[in-house]
GULUMTI-832716 format. One record per residue (C-alpha): residue number from 1; x, y, z. Coordinates in steps of 0.2 Angstrom, whole numbers, plus 5000, padded with zeros to 4 digits. Layout:
BEGIN
<node num="NUM" c1="X" c2="Y" c3="Z"/>
...
END
This chain:
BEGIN
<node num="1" c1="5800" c2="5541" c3="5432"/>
<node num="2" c1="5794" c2="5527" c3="5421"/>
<node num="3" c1="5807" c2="5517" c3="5416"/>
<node num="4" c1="5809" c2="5503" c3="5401"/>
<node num="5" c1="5819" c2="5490" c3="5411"/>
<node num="6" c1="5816" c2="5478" c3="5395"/>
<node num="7" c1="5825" c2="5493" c3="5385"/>
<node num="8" c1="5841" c2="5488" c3="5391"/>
<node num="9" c1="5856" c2="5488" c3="5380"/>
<node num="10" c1="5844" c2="5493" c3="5365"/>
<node num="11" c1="5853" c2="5509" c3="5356"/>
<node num="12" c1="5838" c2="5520" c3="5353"/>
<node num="13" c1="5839" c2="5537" c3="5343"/>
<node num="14" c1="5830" c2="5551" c3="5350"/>
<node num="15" c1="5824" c2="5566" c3="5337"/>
<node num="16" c1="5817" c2="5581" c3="5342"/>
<node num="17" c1="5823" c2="5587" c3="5361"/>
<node num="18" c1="5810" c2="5594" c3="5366"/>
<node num="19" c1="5798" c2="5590" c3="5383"/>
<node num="20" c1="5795" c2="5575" c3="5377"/>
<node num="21" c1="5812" c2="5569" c3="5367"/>
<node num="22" c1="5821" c2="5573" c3="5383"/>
<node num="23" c1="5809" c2="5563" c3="5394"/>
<node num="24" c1="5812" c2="5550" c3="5384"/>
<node num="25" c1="5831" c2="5549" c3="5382"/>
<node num="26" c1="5829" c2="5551" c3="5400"/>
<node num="27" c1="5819" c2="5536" c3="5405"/>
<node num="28" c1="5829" c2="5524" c3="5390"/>
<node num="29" c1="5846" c2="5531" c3="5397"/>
<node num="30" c1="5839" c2="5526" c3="5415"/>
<node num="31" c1="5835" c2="5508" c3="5408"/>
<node num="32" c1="5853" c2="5505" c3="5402"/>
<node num="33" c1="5850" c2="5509" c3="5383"/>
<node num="34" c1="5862" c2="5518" c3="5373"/>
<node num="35" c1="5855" c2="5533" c3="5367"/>
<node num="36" c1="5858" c2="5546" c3="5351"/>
<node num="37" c1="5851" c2="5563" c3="5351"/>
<node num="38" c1="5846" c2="5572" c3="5336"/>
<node num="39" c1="5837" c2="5588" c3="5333"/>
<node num="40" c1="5837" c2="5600" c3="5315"/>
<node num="41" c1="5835" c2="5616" c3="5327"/>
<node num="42" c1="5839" c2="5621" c3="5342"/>
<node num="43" c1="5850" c2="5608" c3="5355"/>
<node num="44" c1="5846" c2="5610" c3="5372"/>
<node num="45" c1="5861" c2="5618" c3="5384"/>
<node num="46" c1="5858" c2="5602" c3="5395"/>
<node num="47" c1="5858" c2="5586" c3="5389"/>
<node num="48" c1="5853" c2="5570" c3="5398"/>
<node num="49" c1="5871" c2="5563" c3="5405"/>
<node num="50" c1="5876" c2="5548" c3="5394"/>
<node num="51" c1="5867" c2="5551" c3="5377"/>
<node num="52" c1="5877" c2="5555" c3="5362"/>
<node num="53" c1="5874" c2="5571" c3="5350"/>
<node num="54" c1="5874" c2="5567" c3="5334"/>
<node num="55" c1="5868" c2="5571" c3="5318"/>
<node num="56" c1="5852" c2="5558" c3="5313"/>
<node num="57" c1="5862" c2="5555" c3="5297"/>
<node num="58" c1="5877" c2="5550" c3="5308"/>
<node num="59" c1="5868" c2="5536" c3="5317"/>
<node num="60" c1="5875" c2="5519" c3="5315"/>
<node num="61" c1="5857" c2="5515" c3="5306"/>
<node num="62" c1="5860" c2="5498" c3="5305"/>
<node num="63" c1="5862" c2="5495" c3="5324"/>
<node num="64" c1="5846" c2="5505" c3="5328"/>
<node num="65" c1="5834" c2="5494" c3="5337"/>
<node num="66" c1="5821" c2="5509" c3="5337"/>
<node num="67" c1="5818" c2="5527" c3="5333"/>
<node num="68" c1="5807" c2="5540" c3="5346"/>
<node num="69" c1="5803" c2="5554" c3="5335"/>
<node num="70" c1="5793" c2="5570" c3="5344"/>
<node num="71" c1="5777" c2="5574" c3="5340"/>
<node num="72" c1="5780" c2="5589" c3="5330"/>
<node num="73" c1="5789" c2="5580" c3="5316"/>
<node num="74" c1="5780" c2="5572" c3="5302"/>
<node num="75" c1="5783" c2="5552" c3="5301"/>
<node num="76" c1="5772" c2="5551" c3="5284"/>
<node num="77" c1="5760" c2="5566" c3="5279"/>
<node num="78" c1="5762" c2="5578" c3="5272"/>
<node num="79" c1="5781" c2="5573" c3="5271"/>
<node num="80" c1="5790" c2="5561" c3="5281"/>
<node num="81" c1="5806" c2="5567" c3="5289"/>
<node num="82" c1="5820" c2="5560" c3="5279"/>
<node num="83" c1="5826" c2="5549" c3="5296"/>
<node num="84" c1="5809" c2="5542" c3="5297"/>
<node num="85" c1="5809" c2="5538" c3="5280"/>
<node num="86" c1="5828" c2="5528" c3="5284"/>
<node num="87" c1="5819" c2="5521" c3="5299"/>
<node num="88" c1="5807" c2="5514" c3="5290"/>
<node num="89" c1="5817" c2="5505" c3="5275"/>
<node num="90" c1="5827" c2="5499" c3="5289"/>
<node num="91" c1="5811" c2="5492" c3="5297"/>
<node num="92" c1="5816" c2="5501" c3="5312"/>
<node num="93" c1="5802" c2="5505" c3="5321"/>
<node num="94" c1="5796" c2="5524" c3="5324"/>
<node num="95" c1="5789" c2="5528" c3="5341"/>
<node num="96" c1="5781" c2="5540" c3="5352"/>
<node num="97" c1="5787" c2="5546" c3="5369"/>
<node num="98" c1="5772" c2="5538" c3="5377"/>
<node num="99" c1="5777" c2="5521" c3="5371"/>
<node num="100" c1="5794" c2="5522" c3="5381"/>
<node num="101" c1="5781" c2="5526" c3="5398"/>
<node num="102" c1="5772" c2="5512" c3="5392"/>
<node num="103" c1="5786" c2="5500" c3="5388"/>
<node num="104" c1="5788" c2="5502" c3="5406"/>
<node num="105" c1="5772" c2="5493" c3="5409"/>
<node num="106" c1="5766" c2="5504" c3="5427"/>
<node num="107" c1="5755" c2="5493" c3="5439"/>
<node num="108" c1="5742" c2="5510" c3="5440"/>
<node num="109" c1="5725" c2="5509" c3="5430"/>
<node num="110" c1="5727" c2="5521" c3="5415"/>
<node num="111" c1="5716" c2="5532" c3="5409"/>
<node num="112" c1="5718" c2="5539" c3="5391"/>
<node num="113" c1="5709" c2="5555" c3="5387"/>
<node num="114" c1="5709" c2="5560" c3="5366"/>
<node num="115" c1="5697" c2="5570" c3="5356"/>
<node num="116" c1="5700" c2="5586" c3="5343"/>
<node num="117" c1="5693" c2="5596" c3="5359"/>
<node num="118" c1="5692" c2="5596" c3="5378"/>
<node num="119" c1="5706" c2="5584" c3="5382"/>
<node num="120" c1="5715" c2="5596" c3="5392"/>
<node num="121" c1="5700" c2="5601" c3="5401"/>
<node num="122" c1="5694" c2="5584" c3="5405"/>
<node num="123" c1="5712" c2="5575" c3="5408"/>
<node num="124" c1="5716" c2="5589" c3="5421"/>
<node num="125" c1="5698" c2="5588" c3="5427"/>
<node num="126" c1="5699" c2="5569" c3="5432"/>
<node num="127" c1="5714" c2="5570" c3="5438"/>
<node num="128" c1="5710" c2="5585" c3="5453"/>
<node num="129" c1="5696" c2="5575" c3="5456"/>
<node num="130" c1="5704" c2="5561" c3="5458"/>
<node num="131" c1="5717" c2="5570" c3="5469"/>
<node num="132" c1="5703" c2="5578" c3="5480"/>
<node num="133" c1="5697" c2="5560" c3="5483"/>
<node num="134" c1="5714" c2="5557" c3="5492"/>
<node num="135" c1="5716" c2="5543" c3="5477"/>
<node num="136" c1="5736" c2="5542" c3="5470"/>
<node num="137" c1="5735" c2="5549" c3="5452"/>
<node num="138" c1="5748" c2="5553" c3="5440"/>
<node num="139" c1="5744" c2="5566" c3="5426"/>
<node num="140" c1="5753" c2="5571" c3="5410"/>
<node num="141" c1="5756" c2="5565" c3="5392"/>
<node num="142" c1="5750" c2="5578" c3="5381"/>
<node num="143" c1="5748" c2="5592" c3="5395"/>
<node num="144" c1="5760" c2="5593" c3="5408"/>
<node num="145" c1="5774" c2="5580" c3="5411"/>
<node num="146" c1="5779" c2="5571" c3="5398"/>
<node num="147" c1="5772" c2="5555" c3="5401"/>
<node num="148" c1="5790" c2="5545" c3="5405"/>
<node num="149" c1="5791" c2="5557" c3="5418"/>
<node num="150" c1="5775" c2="5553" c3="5428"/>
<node num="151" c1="5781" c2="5540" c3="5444"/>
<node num="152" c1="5769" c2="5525" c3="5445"/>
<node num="153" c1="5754" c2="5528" c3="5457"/>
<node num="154" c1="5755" c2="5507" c3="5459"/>
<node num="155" c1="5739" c2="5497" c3="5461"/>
<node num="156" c1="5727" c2="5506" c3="5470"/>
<node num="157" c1="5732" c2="5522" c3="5457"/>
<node num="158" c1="5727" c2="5531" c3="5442"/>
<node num="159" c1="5738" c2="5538" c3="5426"/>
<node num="160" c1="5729" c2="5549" c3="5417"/>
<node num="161" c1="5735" c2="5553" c3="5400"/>
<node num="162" c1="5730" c2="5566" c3="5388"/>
<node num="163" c1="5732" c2="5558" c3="5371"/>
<node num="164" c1="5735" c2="5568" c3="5355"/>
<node num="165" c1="5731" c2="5560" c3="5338"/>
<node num="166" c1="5749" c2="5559" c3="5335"/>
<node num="167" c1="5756" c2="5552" c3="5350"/>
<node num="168" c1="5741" c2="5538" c3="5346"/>
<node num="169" c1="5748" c2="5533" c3="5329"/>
<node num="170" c1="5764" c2="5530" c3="5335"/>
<node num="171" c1="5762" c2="5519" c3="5353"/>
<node num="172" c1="5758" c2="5501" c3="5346"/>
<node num="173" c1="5761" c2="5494" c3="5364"/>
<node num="174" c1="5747" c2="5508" c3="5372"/>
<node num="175" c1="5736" c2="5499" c3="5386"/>
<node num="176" c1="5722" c2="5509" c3="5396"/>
<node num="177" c1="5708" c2="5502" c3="5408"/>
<node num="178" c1="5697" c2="5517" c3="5403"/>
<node num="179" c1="5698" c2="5525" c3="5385"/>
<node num="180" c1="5686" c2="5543" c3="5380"/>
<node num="181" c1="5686" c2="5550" c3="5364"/>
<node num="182" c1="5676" c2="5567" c3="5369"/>
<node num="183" c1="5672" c2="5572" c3="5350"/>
<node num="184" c1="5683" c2="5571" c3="5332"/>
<node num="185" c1="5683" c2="5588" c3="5320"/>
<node num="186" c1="5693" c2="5591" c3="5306"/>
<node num="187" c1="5711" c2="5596" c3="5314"/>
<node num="188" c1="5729" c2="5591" c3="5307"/>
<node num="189" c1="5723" c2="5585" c3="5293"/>
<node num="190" c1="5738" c2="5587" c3="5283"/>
<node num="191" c1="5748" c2="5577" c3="5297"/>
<node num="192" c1="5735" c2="5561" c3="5292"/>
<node num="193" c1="5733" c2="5560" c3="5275"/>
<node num="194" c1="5715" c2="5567" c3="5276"/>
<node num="195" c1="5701" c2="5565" c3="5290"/>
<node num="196" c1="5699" c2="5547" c3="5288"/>
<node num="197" c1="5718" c2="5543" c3="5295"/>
<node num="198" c1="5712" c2="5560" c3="5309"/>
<node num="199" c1="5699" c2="5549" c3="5314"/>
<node num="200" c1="5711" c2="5531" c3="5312"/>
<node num="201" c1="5723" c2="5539" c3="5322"/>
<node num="202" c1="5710" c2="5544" c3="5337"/>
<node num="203" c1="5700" c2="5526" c3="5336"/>
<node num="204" c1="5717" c2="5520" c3="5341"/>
<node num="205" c1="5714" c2="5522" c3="5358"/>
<node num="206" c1="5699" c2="5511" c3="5357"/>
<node num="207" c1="5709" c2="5497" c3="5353"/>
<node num="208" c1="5720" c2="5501" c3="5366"/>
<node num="209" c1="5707" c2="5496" c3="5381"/>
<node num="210" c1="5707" c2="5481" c3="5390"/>
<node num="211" c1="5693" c2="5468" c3="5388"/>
<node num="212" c1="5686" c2="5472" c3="5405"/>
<node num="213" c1="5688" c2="5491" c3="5404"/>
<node num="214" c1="5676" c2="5505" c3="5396"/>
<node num="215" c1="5675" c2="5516" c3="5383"/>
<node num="216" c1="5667" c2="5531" c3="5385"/>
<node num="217" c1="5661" c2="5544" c3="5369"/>
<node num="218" c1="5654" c2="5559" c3="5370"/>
<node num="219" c1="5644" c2="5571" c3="5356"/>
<node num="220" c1="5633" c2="5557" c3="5349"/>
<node num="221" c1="5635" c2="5557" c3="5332"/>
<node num="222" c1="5637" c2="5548" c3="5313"/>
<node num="223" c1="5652" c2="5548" c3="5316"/>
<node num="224" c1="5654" c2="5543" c3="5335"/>
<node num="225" c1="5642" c2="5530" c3="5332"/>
<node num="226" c1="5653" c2="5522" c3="5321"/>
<node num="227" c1="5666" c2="5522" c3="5336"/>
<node num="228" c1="5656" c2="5514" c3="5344"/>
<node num="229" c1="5650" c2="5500" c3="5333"/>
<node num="230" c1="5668" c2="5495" c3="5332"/>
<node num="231" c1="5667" c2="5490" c3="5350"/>
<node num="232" c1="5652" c2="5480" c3="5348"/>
<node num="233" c1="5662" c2="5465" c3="5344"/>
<node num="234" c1="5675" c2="5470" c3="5360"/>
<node num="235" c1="5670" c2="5464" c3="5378"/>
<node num="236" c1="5674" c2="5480" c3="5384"/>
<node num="237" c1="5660" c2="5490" c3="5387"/>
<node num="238" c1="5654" c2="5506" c3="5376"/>
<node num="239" c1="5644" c2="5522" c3="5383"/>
<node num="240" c1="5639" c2="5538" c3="5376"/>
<node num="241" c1="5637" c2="5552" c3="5386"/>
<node num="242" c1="5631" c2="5571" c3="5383"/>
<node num="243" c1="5629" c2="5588" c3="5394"/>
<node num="244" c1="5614" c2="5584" c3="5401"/>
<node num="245" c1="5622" c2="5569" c3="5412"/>
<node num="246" c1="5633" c2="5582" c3="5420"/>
<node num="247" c1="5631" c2="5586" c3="5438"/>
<node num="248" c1="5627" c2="5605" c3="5444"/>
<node num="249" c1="5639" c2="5606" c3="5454"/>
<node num="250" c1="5650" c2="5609" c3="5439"/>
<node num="251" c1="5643" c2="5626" c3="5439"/>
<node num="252" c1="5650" c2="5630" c3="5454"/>
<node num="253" c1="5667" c2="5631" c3="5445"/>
<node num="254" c1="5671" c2="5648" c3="5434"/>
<node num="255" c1="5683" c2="5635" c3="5425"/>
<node num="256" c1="5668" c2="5624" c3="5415"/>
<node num="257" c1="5657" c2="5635" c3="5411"/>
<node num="258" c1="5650" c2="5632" c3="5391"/>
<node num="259" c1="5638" c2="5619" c3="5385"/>
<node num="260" c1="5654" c2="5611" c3="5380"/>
<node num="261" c1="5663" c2="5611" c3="5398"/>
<node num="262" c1="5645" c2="5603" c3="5403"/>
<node num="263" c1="5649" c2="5588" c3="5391"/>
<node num="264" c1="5668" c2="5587" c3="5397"/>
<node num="265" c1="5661" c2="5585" c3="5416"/>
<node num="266" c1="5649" c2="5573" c3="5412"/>
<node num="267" c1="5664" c2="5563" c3="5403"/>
<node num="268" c1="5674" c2="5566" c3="5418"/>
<node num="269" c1="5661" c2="5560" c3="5430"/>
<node num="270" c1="5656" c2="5543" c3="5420"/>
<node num="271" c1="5674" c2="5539" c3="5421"/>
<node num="272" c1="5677" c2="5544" c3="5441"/>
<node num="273" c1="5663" c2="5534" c3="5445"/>
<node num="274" c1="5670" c2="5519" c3="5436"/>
<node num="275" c1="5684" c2="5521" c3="5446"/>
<node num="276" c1="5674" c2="5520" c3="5461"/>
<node num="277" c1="5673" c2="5539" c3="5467"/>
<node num="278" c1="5657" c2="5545" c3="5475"/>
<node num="279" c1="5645" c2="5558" c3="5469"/>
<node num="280" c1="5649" c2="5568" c3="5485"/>
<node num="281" c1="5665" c2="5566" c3="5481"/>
<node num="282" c1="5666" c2="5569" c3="5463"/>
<node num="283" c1="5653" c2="5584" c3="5466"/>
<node num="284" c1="5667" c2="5591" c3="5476"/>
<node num="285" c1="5681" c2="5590" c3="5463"/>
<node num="286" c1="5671" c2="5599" c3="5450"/>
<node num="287" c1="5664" c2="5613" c3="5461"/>
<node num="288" c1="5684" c2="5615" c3="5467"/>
<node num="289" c1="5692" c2="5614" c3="5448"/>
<node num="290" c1="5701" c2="5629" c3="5445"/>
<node num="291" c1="5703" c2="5626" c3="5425"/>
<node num="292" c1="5720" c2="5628" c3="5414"/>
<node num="293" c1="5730" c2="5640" c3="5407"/>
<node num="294" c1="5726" c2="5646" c3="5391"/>
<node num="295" c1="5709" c2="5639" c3="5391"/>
<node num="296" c1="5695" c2="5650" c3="5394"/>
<node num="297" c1="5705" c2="5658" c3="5410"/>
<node num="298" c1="5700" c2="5673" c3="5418"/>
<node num="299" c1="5715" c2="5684" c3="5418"/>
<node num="300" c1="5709" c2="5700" c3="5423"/>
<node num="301" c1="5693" c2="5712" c3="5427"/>
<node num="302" c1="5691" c2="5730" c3="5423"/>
<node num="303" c1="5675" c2="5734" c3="5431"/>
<node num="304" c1="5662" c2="5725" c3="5421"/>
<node num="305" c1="5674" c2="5719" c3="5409"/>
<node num="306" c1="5681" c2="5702" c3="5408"/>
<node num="307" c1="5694" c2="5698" c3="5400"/>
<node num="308" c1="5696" c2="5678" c3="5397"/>
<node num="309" c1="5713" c2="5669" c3="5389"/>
<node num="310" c1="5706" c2="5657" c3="5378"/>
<node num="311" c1="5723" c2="5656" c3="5368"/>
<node num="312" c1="5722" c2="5636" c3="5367"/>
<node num="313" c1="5707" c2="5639" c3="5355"/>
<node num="314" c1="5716" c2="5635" c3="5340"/>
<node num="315" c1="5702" c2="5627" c3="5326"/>
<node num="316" c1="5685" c2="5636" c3="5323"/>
<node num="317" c1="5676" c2="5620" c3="5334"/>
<node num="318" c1="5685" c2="5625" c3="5349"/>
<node num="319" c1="5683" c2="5645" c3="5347"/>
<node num="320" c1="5666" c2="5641" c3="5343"/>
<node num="321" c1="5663" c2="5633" c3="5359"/>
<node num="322" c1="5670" c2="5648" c3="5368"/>
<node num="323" c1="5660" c2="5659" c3="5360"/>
<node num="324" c1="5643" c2="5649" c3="5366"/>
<node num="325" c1="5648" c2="5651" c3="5385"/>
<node num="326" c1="5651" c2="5670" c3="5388"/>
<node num="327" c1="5637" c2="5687" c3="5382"/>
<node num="328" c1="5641" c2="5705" c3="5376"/>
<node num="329" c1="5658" c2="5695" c3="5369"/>
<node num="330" c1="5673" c2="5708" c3="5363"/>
<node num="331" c1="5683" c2="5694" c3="5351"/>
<node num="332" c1="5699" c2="5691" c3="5347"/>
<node num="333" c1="5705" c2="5679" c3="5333"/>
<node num="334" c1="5717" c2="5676" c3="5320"/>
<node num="335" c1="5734" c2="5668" c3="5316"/>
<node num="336" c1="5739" c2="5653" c3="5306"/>
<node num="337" c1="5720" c2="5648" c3="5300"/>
<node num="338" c1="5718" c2="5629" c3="5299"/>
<node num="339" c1="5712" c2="5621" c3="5285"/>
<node num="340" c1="5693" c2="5624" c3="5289"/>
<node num="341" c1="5696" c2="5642" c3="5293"/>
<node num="342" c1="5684" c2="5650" c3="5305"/>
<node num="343" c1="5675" c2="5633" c3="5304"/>
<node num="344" c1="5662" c2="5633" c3="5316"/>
<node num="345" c1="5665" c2="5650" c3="5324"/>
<node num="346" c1="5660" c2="5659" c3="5310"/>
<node num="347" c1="5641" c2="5652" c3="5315"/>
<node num="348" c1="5642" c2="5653" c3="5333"/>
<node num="349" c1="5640" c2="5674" c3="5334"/>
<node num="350" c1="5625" c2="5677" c3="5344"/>
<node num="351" c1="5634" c2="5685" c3="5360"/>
<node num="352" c1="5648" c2="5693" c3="5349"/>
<node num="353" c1="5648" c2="5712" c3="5349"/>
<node num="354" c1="5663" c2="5714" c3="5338"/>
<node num="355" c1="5677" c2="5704" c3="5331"/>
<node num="356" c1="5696" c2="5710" c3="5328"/>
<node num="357" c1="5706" c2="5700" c3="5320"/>
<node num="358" c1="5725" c2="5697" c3="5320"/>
<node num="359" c1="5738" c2="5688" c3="5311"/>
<node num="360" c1="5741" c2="5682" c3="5293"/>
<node num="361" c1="5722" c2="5673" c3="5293"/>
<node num="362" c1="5715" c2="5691" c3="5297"/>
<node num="363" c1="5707" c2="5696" c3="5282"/>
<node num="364" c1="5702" c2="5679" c3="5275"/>
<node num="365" c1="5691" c2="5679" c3="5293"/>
<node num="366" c1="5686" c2="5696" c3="5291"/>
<node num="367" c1="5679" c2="5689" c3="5272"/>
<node num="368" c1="5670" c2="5675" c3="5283"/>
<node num="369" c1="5663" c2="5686" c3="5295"/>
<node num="370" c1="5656" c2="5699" c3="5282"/>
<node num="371" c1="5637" c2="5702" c3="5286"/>
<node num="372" c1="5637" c2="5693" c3="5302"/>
<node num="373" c1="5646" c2="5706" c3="5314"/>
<node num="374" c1="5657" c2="5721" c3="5315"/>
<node num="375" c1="5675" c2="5718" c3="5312"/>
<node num="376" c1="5692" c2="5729" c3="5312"/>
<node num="377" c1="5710" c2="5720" c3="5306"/>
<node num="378" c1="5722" c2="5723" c3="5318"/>
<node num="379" c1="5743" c2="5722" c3="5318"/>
<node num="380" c1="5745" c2="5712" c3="5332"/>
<node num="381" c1="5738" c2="5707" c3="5346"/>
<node num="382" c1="5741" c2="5723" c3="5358"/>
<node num="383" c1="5733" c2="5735" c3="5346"/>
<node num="384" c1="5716" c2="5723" c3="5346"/>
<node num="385" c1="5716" c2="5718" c3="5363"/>
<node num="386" c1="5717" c2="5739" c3="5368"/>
<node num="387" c1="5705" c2="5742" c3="5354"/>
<node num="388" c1="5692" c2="5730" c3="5361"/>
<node num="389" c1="5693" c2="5736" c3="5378"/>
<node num="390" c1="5690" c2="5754" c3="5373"/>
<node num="391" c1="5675" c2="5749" c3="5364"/>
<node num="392" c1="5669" c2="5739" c3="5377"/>
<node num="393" c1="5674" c2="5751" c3="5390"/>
<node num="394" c1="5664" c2="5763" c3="5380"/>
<node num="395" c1="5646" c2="5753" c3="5379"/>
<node num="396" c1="5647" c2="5755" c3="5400"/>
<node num="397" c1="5640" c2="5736" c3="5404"/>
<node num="398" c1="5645" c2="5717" c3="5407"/>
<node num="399" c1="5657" c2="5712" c3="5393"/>
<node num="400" c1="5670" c2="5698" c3="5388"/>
<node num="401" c1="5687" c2="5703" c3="5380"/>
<node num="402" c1="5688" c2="5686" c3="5373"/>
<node num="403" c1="5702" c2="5678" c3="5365"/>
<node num="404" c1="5698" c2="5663" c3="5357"/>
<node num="405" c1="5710" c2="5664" c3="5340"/>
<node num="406" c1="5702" c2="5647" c3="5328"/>
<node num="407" c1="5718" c2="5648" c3="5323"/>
<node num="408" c1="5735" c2="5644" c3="5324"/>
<node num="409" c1="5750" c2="5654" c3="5334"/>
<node num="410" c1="5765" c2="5650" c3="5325"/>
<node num="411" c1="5763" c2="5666" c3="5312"/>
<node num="412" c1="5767" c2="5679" c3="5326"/>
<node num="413" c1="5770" c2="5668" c3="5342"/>
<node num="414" c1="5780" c2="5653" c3="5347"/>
<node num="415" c1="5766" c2="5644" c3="5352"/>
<node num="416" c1="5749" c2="5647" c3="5359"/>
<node num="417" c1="5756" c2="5649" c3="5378"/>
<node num="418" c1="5767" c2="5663" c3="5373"/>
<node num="419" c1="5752" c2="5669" c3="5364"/>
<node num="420" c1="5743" c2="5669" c3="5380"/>
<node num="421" c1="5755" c2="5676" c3="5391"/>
<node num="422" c1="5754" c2="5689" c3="5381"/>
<node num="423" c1="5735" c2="5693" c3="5380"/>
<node num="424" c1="5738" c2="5693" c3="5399"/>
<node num="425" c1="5752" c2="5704" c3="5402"/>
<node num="426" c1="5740" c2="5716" c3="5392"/>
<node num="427" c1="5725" c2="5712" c3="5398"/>
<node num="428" c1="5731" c2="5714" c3="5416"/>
<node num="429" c1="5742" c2="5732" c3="5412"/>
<node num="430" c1="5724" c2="5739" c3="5402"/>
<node num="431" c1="5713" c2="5736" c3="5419"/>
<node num="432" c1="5726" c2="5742" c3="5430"/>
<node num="433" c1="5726" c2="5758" c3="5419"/>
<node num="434" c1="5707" c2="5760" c3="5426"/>
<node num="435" c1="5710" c2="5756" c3="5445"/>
<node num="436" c1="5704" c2="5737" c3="5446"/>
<node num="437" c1="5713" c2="5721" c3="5452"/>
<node num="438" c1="5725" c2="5718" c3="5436"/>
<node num="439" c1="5724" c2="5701" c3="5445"/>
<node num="440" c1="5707" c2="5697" c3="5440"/>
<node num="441" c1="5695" c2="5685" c3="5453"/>
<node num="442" c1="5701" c2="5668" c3="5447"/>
<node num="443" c1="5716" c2="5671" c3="5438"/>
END
């Protein structure tokens, strides 16, 4: 555990108890602060022994020396939550879980990993290779363990941190040796005020790195290039790199296949070599990468067909991105559209046979889709995934039951895990129904 030694007899209110609230209260409460737990849902069974449960209005306000609030809960757009609004005309400051971890100030190098898509990918990347190296590393923040909860790999080490846009915004003490923002697409904009606090939000990382580390960007563009223009005045160094800097041994792995998975290796390998990996060695990790969970994860095979969990595809760039690295595709989408709708995805068709389409977005993306390719509006996600599998059953060659949703889960799932679990239990039961290995060849 990373823990805030300087936090000592600071009383700290904790809202939101999720992973990341209860990591923090945790690691505070292990520091010797007094801690005060709050959460407008659901209170865990099992609290962290010596915090208080209390209601945020309850708190002794004018003793609070600061505020963690989750990452699920507005602190200004589109509303602020009314204790962030106290916390704020109290001048108390409002913080992120991640800045408890760093508050704790490890002896590692740190790593931080931010961009609209492919952090997961890219954070869990670097840290396998880094594993397969035989270097200590610590991985989490945004994907895995919270970061409070990650024990310090000491000098010779590496922390690798996922960074979401609004874990950035509220970690004013963040440091990192090596910072990547992979690319920035319109996503959450109502949680920043627009796209130009989205992108403020994400340049934070930038000023995050130490004046001897690196910055690494990848899809060169307008807007990239501006990134990088704010460095030029930094002495820390500034690169751009792109998919055709990836090695081939990538393709060895199942897990990065996609023009995009190439650029996310190639992010990956300029930072491993910076922290003094080989190519044999980093040409090993990739090849040996199994991939995550809910992104494009082959869950089963039924004959020909492939079925590939691509649940974490939540925006139209990321969907898009899925559909460009898989032929003969049998697609899956729909939920809680974002604000650009299909975005992207809806010009990224040339290997979609057909599209069916779930969840409260499912006729506004059929509307997007008109003309371009066959489509059916489903109830829910079992009906479409069987109805795809008997079409593509049907056609009698290679296919790819693909979901990749460009949207949002929270209209008919908890969260876009859930949502995958489910597309696999399915997926699984539809291809044992035909005699093949529910299991799939890399699930």
């Amino acid at each position: 555990m990373l823990v805030p030694h300087n936090m000592q007899d600071k009383t700290v209110g904790v809202l939101g108890l999720g992973r990341s609230g209860i990591a923090a209260a945790n690691a505070l409460l292990a520091a010797g602060a007094v801690v005060l737990l709050s959460d407008d849902h659901a209170v865990p069974k099992t609290i962290p022994a010596g915090a208080t449960i209390t209601p945020w209005a309850d708190w002794p306000w004018q003793e609070l020396d600061l505020m963690v609030i989750s990452p699920g809960i507005p602190h200004l757009y589109p509303e602020p939550h009314p204790a962030a609004t106290l916390a704020r005309n109290a001048n108390i400051p409002i913080v992120s879980e991640i800045e408890i971890a760093m508050r704790a100030k490890p002896g590692a190098r740190i790593v931080g990993i931010t961009g609209t898509n492919g952090k997961s990918t890219t954070t869990a990347l670097i840290g396998h290779c880094l594993k397969k190296a035989g270097v200590p590393v610590a991985v989490g923040g945004n994907i895995g363990d919270a970061a409070c909860l990650l024990s310090d790999p000491g000098d010779d080490g590496v922390i690798v941190l996922e960074l979401s846009s609004y874990q950035l915004e509220t970690t004013p003490s963040l440091r990192v040796d090596i910072a990547a923002v992979l690319n920035i697409t319109p996503d959450h904009l109502d949680r920043h005020g627009g796209m130009d606090g989205y992108i403020a939000a994400k340049a934070r990382l930038l000023d995050a790195v130490d004046a001897s580390g690196l910055v690494v960007l990848g899809e060169e563009n307008s807007l990239m290039r501006r990134l990088a223009d704010q460095m030029k005045s930094r002495a820390a160094s500034c690169q751009f790199v792109n998919a055709a800097d990836a090695p081939s041994s990538r393709n060895a792995s199942p897990a990065l296949a996609g023009p995009h998975n190439a650029e996310n290796s190639a992010v990956a390998t300029c930072i491993l070599r910076h922290l003094g990996l080989s190519d044999a060695m980093i040409d090993e990790g990739l090849a040996s990468f199994a991939g995550l969970a809910h992104r494009m994860q082959l869950v089963a095979n039924a004959g020909p067909i492939a079925f590939v969990n691509d649940s974490k595809a939540t925006n139209g760039e990321a969907a898009a991105k899925s559909l460009m690295a898989f032929d003969n595709i049998f697609w899956i989408a729909g939920g809680l559209a974002k604000q650009d709708g299909l975005g992207a995805a809806a010009h990224a068709l040339d290997h979609v046979n057909s599209a069916y389409l779930i969840g409260s977005s499912a006729d506004s993306f059929a509307a997007a889709l008109k003309g371009k390719c066959p489509t059916s509006t489903h109830a829910d996600l079992g009906t479409a995934t069987t109805a795809a599998f008997a079409d593509a059953w049907a056609g009698g060659s290679a296919a790819t039951i693909l979901l990749a949703p460009a949207a949002a889960s929270f209209d008919q799932f908890e969260n876009f895990a859930v949502r995958g679990d489910t597309f696999t239990r399915i997926a699984r039961k539809l291809a044992s129904s035909v005699g093949n290995d529910p299991g799939g060849a890399h699930a």
